[in-house]
C-alpha angles and dihedrals in degrees: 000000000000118000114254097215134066122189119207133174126211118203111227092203084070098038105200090358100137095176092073096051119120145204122250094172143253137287142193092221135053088224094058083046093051098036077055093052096048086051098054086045102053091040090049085053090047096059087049096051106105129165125297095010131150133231084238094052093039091058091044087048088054090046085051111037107000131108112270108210122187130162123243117199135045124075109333132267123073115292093179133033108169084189083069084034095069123070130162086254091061090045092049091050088047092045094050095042090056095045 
């Protein structure tokens, strides 16, 4: 049995670039796809906390530099946007957590 799910992760740094996009895998259930997603999100904000940051600024560096992951498969539409995922309440708990 193939796996449903494919995770793959666009760079923002490199904005409809498809040639640095890269594999995180596959998956046989949309929750695995979508667990896989939010990881990739909250480690790519990590690397960009630094000292003194806002929520604000922290949200505007991952939409600038961060690692965009979204799934392909299943049935159609879009089951994970970590641009939605994302939220000043989630950066404030990152940034606090690394600090």
């Amino acid at each position: 049995m193939s796996k449903k799910y494919k995770v793959c992760i666009d760079d923002n740094f490199h904005y409809m670039d498809e040639s640095e996009r890269s594999s995180a895998g596959s998956y046989d259930s949309l929750d695995k796809a979508i667990a896989k997603c939010k990881s990739i999100t909250i480690d790519s904000l990590k690397s960009l906390v630094e000292e003194g940051i806002t929520p604000e600024k922290l949200s505007a560096q991952w939409a600038m530099f961060g690692e965009d992951p979204f799934i392909v498969g299943g049935e159609g539409g879009v089951p994970f946007s970590a641009r939605k995922f994302i939220n000043p309440e989630l950066c404030k708990k990152i940034i606090e957590t690394m600090g």
